[in-house]
N, C-alpha and C positions, 0 to 999 in steps of 0.2 A: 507765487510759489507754485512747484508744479512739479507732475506726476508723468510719466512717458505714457498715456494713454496713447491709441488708435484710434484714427479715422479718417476718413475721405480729404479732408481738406488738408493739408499741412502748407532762402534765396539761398597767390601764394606769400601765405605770409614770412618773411624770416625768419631765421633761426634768429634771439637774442643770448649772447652769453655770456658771463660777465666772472671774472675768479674773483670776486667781492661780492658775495650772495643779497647783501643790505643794497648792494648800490643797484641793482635789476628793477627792483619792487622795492618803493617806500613805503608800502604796508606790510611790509617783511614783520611776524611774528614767528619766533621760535616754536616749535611743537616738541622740542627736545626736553622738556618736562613733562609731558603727557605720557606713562607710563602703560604698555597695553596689559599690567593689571590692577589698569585703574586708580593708581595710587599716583599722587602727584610732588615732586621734588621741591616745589615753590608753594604749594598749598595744600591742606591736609583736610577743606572743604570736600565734601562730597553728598550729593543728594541722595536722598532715600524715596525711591519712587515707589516704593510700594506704598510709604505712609504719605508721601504726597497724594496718590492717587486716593486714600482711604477716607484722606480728609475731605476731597468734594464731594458734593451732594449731585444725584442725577435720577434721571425720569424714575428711576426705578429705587432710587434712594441705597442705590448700594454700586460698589465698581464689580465691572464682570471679571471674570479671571482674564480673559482676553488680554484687556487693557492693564492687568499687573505684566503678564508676558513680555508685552510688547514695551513698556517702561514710556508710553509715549508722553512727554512734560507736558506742566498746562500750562507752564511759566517760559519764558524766554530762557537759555540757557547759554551760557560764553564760553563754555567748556565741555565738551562729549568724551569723556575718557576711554569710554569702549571703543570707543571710532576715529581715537587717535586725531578729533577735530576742535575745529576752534572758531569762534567770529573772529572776522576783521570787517575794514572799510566802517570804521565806525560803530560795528555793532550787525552790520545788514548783511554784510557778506558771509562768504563762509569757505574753510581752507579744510581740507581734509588730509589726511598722509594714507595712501593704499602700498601694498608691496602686489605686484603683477606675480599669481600663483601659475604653478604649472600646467593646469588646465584652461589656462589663460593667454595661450602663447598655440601657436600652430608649427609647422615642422622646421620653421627655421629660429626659432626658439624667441620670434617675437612677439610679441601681442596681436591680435588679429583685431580689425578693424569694429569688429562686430564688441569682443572685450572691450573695447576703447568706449563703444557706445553704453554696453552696460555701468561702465563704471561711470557716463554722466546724467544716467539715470537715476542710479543708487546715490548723486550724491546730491541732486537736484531734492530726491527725496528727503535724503538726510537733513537738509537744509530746513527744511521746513518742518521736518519732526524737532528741529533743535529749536526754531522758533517760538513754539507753543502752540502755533496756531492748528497742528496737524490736529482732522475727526479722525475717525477711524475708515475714511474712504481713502483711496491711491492716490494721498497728496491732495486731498480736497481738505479746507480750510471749514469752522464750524458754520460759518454762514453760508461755504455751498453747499454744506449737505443740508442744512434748512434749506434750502432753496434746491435741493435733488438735482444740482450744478456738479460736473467735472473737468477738468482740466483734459484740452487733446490738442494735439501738438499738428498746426498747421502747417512749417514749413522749418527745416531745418540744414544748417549748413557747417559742415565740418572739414579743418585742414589740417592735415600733418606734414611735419617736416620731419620728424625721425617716429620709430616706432619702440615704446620699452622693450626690452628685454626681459627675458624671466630672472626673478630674483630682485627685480629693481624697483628700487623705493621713490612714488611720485608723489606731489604734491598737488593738489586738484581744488583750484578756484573756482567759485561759482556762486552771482550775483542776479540779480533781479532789477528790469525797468520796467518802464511805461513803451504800449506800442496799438497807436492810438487812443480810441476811447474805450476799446471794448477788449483790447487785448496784454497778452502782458511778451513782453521779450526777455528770455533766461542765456545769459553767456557761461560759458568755462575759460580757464588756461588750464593746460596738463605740463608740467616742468617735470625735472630732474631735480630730486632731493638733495643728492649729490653734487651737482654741476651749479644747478638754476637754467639750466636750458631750456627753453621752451622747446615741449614736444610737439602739442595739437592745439589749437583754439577753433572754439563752436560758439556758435549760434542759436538759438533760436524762438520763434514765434508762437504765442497758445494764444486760444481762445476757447470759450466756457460751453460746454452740451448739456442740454436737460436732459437725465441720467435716464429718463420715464420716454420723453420723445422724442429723443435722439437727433434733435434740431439745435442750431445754435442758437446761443442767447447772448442777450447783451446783460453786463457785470451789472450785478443788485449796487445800489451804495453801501449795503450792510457789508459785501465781500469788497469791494474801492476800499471803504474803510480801516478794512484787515488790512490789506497787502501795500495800498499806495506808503504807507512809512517804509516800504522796505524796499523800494525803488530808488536807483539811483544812476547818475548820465555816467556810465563807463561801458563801452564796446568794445568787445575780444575782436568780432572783427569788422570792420567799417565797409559797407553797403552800400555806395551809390546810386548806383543803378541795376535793379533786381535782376537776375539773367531770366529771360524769359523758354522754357523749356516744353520743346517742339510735342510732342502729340505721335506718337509711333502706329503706326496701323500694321496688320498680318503678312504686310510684305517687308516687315524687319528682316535685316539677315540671321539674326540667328533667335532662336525660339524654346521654350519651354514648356510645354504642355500639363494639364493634369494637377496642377500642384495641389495636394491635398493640405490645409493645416491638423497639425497635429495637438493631442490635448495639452503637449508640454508647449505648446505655442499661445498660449493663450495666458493672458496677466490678468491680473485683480477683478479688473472691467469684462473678463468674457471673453476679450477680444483679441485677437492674434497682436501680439507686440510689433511693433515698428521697426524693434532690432529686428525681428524672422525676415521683414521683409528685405532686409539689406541680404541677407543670405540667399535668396530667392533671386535677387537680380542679378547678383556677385559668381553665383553659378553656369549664366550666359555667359561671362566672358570665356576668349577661349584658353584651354590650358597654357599656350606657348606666349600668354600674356603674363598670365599670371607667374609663370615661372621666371620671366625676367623681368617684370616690371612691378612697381609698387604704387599701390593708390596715392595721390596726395589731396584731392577733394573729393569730397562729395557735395550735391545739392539735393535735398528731397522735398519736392511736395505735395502734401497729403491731399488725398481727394475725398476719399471713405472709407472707414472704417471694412474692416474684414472679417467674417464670421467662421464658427467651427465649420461649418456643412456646406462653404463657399469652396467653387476651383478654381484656381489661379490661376495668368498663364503669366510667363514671366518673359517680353521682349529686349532686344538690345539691338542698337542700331550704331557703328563707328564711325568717326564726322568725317565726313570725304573730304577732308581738305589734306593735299600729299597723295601719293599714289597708295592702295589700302591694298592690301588682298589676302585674303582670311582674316581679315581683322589686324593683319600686322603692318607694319609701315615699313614699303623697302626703298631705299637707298637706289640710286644711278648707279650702274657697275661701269664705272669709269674711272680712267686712270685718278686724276686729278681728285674724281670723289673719295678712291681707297688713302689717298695721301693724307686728304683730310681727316678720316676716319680713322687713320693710324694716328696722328698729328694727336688726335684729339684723347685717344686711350692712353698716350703716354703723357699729355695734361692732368688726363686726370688719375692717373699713377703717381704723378709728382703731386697729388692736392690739390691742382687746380679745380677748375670748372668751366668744362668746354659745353656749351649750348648750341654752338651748329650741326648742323645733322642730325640733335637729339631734342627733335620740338617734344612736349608730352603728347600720349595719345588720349583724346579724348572719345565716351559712350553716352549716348544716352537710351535712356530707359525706360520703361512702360508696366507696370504689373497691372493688371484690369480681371475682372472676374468676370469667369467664360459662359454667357447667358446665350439662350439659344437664339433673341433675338435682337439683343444690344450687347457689347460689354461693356460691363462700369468701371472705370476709372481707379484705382488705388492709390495709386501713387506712381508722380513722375519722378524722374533722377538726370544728373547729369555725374559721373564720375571722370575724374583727370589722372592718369598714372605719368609716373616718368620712371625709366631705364636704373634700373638696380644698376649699385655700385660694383665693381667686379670684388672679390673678396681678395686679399693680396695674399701669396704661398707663401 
């Protein structure tokens, strides 16, 4: 179970879509009783977390207001009403329903990538507050905070094939395995509540930091204990062969200097969130990219952690394969080439799906902190976009 912590260290799928919601997903449960005030159509159960809380005994022989606030269970729970959530996968997994709010969406009224990430932060978290196991650390379990253990996110890999809309109601999967001996691996799916279409499937890899010396550790068996019952062999997305991502130096093409983190950058831990940096690299690209093309992956791996009083710089480098220049990728101005190119816009005006001449472009990426005699490391990236759909008159 685990928290979007920061740090130093942190690897195209189909659309699936089916007009019979049951037949996509065999662990299809309805959420269509979960009422958002809490009240339930099929059950009229409901916990009382404040007298749950009142009943446990603790160091101090009493519960802080804190822990009334935050309602955090000490039991397992199969139902989150506030949160419009629910277990499945036997008990282990866990299905959330979000609706994408207005301040959730960027100027062309869809979700922006960074949203995407917050919501499978929030629900990673959720997960494990619905579990019981949550302390009152970011996603840290009772046995690491005896052990002054946290959860930080190694490496992480996220792919979208469409992007929500504002107004639109998702459904959000998200499960827990094994990855090695010391590590743990957390996946999502993101669908359409509506449809059942898959929107994005992620990835990704933790490993535990001593909260005090900021080193890694290998898992106590008191915390194996906690979490191995909530492991289980299902992959959002299957990993071969890890892409290994190149190492950029100051002769990148394009550059960022100076980046200061801000106080609102900063999570539970202190420390500048993971999402900031996706923002920080996404600003290298250049505008006449981002205006017609749309991300479909990303790769990120953490190197170290980021502090308030650290300067950023943020590189990007676009893969020389095809002729590149500003970053965009041009085309042969040849007869033969513009036939294809026309060929291909009225394929895909009629529906189709014309991939010649429109390979995705791929960046890679570098954030490292600007030391006067080394830079360190942040985090690397690899991002993939491909060519926005034209919108039809």
């Amino acid at each position: 179970m685990a928290s979007f912590s920061t740090l130093a260290y942190f690897p195209s799928t189909t659309m699936r879509c089916s007009s019979n919601r049951a037949r996509y997903d065999p662990n299809k449960k309805s959420l269509n009783n979960i009422k958002i005030n809490g009240t339930s159509t099929k059950s009229t159960t409901k916990v009382d977390m404040a007298s749950t809380l009142a009943s446990v005994s603790t160091e101090n022989g009493y519960i802080s207001e804190q822990q009334v606030r935050q309602n955090i269970p000490t039991t397992k729970q199969s139902v989150d009403h506030y949160r419009q959530a629910m277990s499945i996968e036997g008990g282990v997994g866990y299905r959330q329903r979000v609706v994408i709010r207005s301040y959730e969406v960027g100027p062309d009224k869809t979700a922006t990538l960074e949203s995407i990430l917050n919501l499978l932060q929030e629900t990673a978290l959720n997960h494990v507050w619905m579990s019981g196991l949550l302390s009152d650390g970011f996603g840290a379990t009772h046995g690491m905070m005896r052990n002054d253990l946290i959860w930080v996110v190694s490496r992480m890999q996220v792919q979208v094939d469409h992007y929500p809309i504002w107004g639109e109601v998702l459904e959000i999967d998200t499960w827990v395995g094994a990855s090695g001996k010391n590590g743990m691996r957390r996946d999502w799916l993101i669908r359409s509540e509506a449809t059942g279409h898959v929107f994005a499937r992620a990835t990704s890899t933790w490993v535990m930091m001593n909260r005090k010396t900021r080193r890694l550790s290998k898992m106590p068996e008191e915390v194996r204990a906690e979490i191995a019952p909530w492991f289980i062999e299902k992959q959002a997305i299957t990993e071969d062969v890890l892409e290994k991502i190149v190492k950029l130096d100051n002769k990148a093409k394009y550059l960022n200097k100076d980046l200061k983190p801000k106080r609102s950058d900063l999570d539970m831990n202190h420390h500048v969130n993971n999402v900031k940096y996706v923002r920080w690299m996404l600003e290298t690209i250049p505008d006449q990219i981002l205006e017609a093309h749309q991300l479909t992956s990303i790769v990120l791996e953490y190197r170290r952690e980021c502090g308030s009083s650290d300067t950023v710089q943020s590189l990007c480098e676009p893969d020389d394969d095809g002729i590149l220049k500003d970053g965009l990728k041009q085309e042969k101005e040849t007869s033969l080439g513009n036939r294809f190119s026309l060929a291909a816009e009225i394929l895909e005006g009629n529906g189709f799906i014309a991939s010649f001449g429109k390979q995705p472009l791929r960046y890679t990426h570098l954030l490292h902190i600007d030391g006067e005699s080394q830079h360190e490391e942040i985090v690397r990236a690899r991002t993939t976009w491909k060519k926005k759909k034209k919108k039809s008159l």
